[in-house]
DONU-305348 format. One record per residue (C-alpha): residue number from 0; x, y, z. Coordinates in steps of 0.1 Angstrom, whole numbers. Layout:
N
(pt NUM, (X, Y, Z))
...
***
This chain:
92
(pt 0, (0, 0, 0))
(pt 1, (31, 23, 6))
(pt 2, (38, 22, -32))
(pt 3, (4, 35, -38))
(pt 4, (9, 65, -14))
(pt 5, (-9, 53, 19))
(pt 6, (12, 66, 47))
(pt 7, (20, 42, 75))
(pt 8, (13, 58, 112))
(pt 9, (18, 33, 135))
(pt 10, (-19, 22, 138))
(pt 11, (-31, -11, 134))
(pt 12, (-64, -30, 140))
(pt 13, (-63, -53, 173))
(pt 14, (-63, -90, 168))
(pt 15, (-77, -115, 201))
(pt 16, (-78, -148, 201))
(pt 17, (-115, -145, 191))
(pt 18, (-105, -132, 156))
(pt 19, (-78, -165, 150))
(pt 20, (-109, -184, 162))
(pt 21, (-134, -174, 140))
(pt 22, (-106, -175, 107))
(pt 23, (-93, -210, 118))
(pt 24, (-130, -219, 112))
(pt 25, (-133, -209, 84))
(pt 26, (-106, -225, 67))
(pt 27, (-120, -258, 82))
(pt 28, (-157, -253, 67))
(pt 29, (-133, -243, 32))
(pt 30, (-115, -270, 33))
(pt 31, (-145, -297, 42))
(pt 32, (-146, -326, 13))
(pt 33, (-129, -304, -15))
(pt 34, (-97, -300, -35))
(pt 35, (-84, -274, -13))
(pt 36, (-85, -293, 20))
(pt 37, (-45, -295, 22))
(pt 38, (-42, -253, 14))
(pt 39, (-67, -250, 41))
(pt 40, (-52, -269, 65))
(pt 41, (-17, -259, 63))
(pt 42, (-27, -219, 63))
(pt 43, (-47, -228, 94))
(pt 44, (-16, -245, 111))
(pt 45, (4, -214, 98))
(pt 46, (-21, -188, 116))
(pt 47, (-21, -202, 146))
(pt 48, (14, -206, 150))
(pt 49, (23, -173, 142))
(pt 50, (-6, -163, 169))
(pt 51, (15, -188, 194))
(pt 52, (50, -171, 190))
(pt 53, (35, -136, 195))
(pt 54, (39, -127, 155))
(pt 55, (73, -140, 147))
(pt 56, (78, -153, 120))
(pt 57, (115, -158, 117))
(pt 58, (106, -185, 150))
(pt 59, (82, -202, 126))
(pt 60, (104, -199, 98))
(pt 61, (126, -223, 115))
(pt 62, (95, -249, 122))
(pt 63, (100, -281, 107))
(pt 64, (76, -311, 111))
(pt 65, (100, -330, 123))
(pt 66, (105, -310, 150))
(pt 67, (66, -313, 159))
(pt 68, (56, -336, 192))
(pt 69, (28, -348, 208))
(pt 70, (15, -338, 237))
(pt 71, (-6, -369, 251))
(pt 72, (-17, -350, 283))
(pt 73, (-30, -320, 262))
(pt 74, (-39, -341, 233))
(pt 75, (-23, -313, 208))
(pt 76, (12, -310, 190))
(pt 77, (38, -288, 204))
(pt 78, (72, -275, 195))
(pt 79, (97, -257, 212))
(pt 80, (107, -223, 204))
(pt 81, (139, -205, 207))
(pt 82, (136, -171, 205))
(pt 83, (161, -155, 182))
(pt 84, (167, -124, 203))
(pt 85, (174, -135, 237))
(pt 86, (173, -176, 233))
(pt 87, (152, -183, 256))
(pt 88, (129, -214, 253))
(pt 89, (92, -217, 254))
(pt 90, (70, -246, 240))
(pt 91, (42, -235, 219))
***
């Protein structure tokens, strides 16, 4: 939008977990019995990761699925994180 003019000012529209909700559903009822169920999926997984390391995404860059575990407590996948920055660890 720059190239067309539009000036940035530091403003941006809040996101809340609400929001990653309501767009990770929607890529499910997209991706539901048709061709696009794998594009659906993965930009799902990609949302919410990014929404798990707080918007980083040279943490996620770094994400292989090899790297993925599961969590049999919380049924759900994790992965550790290393923060580029400071290196400290967190599990998302």
């Amino acid at each position: 939008m720059l190239d067309l003019g539009e000036e940035m000012d530091g403003s941006a529209v809040h996101l809340y977990i609400e929001h990653v909700i309501e767009v990770s559903r929607q890529y499910v009822l997209s991706g539901e019995g048709g061709s696009n169920a794998r594009e659906s999926a993965e930009r799902k997984f990609a949302i919410k990761c990014l929404w798990r390391v707080v918007g980083r995404s040279g943490e996620v860059a770094c994400f292989t699925w090899d790297a993925l575990k599961w969590d049999i407590h919380f049924k759900s996948m994790f992965i550790e994180v290393l923060y580029l920055i400071n290196f400290l660890r967190q599990y998302t």
